[in-house]
C-alpha positions in Angstrom: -154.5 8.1 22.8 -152.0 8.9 25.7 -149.5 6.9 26.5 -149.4 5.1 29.7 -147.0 5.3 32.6 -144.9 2.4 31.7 -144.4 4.1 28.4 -143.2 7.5 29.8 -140.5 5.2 32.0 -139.3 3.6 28.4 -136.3 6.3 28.3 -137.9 8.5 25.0 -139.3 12.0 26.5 -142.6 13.4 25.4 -142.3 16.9 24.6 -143.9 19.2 27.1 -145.6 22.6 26.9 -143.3 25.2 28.6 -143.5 29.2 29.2 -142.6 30.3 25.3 -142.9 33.6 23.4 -142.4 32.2 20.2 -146.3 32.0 18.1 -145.4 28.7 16.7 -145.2 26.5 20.2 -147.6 28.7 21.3 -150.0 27.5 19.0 -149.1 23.8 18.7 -149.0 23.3 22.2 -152.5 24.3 22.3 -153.3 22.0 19.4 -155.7 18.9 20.2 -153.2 16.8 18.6 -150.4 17.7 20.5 -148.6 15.1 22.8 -151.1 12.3 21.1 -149.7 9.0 19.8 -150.9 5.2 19.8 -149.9 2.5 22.3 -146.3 1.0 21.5 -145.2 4.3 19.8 -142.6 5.0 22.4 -141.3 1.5 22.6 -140.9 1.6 18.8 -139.1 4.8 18.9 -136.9 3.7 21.8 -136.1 0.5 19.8 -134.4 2.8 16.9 -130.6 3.2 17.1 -130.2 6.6 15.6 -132.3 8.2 17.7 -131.0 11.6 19.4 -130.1 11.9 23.4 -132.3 14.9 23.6 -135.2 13.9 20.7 -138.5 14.2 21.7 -141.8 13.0 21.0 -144.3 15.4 19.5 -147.0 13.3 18.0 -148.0 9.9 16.1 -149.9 8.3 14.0 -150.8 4.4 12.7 -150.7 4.4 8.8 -150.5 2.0 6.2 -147.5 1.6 4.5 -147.6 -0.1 1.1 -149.8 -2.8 0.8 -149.3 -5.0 3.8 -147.5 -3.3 5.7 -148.4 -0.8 8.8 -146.3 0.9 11.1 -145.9 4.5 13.4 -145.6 7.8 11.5 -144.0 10.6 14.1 -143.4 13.8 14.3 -140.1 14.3 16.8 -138.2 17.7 17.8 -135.8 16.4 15.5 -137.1 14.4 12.7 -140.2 13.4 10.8 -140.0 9.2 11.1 -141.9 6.1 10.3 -141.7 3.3 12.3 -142.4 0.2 10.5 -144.8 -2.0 13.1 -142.9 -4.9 15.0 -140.0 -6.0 16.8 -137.1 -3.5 15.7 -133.4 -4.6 16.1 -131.1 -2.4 17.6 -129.5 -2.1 15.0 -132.2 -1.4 12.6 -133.2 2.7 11.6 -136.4 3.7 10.7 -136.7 5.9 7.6 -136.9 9.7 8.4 -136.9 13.2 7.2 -135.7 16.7 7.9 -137.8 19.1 9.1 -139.3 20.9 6.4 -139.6 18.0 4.0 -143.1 18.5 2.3 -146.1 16.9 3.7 -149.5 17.0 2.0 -153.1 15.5 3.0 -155.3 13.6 0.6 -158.9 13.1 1.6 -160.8 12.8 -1.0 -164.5 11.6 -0.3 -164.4 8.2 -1.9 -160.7 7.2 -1.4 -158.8 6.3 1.2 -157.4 9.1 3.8 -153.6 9.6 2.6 -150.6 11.3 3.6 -148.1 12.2 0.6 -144.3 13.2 1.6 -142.7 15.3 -1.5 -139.9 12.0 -1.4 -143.2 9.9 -2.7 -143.5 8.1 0.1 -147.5 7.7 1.2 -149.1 6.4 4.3 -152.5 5.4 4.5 -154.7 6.2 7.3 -157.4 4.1 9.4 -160.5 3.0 7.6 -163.1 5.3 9.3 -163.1 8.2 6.2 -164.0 11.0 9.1 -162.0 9.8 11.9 -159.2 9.4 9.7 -159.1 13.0 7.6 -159.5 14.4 11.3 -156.1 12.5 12.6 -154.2 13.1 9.1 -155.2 16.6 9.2 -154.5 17.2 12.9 -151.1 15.3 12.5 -150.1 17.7 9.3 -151.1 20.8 11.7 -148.9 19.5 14.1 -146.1 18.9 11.8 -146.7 22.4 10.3 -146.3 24.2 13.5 -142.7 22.1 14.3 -141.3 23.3 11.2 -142.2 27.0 11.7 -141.3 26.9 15.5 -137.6 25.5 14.3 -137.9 28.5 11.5 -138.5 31.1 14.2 -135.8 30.0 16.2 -133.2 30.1 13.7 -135.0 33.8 12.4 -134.6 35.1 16.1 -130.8 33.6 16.7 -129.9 35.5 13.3 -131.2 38.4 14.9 -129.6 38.0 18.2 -126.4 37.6 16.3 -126.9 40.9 14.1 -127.7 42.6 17.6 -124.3 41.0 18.8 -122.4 42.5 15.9 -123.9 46.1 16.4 -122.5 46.3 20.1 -119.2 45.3 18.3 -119.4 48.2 15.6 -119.1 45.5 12.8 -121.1 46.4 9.7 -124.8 45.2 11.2 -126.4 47.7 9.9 -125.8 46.8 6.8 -126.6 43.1 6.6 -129.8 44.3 8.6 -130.5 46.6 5.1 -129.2 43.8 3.1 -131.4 41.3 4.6 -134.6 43.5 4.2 -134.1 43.7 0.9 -133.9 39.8 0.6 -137.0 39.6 2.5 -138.8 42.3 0.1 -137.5 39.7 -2.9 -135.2 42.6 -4.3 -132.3 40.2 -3.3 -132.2 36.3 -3.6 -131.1 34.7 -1.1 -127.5 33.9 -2.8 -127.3 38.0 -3.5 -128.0 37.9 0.0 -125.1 35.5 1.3 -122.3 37.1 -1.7 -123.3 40.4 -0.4 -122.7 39.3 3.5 -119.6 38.0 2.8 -118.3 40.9 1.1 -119.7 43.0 4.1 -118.0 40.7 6.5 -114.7 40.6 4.1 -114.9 36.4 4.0 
């Protein structure tokens, strides 16, 4: 479901597909459940008061929450939320969740279509058992492919600033040899950071 025009005026952007090289957007901008939410989704994420100036939404989802209560589960350029369903104060915040905070699908035949955070928090989804695995899955892809987009990005700005540091003649070269061997697991990553510091005398 799309939202309609007077949701797009409500002041919360939609995220939209640009020109991008990184794989992640790439993908998830080509994903069926990209830019798809339920009616009211924006209004409730307009209605929260610690929303960011530039947040966007990516995708939503109605789940169950508990056992009477429903709400919006979203996946923003910022955060992972859930909206509970209803008129939200001002000065009410939804509950939320870095990027990166684990999120696992259970759709077992038999049992209701769930969605399992690593906090323990779990959200039921619709009633129809093959509608519902298909919008739990589709919304974990989604989330997925967020988290590794905001991974790349930080991957290629720590390039960009090793490059930086190599037009300088500062020691790049070996951080760049240091953090090889973190990434073949010779070094963890807190060999990693003791042995940057020394490089970089900090």
């Amino acid at each position: 479901m799309h939202a309609g025009v007077g949701e797009m005026e409500a002041g919360i952007r939609v995220l939209q597909r640009f020109e991008t090289s990184n794989p992640y957007l790439q993908e998830l901008f080509a994903h069926p459940s990209f830019g798809v939410y339920p009616n009211g989704c924006l209004g409730q994420l307009e209605a929260i008061n610690n929303v960011a100036a530039d947040e966007q939404l990516v995708t939503g989802l109605h789940v169950g929450h508990g056992l009477m209560e429903s709400g919006t589960l979203m996946v923003t350029t910022h955060f992972l939320r859930y909206a509970k369903k209803g008129r939200i104060s001002k000065s009410n915040k939804s509950e939320f969740w870095a990027h990166g905070t684990g999120l696992q699908v259970d759709a077992e035949l038999g049992s209701p279509t769930t969605m399992i955070l690593e906090t323990g928090h779990q959200f039921q989804v619709g009633r129809i058992p093959i509608v519902s695995r298909r919008q739990a899955r589709g919304f974990a892809e989604v989330y997925r492919l967020v988290v590794g987009a905001g991974s790349h990005i930080l991957g290629e700005l720590e390039d960009a600033a090793l490059e930086g540091m190599a037009g300088s003649g500062s020691p790049a070269a070996e951080i760049r040899e240091l953090a090889a061997l973190r990434d073949a697991g010779d070094l963890s990553q807190e060999e990693f950071e003791a042995a940057k510091a020394r490089t970089l005398g900090s």
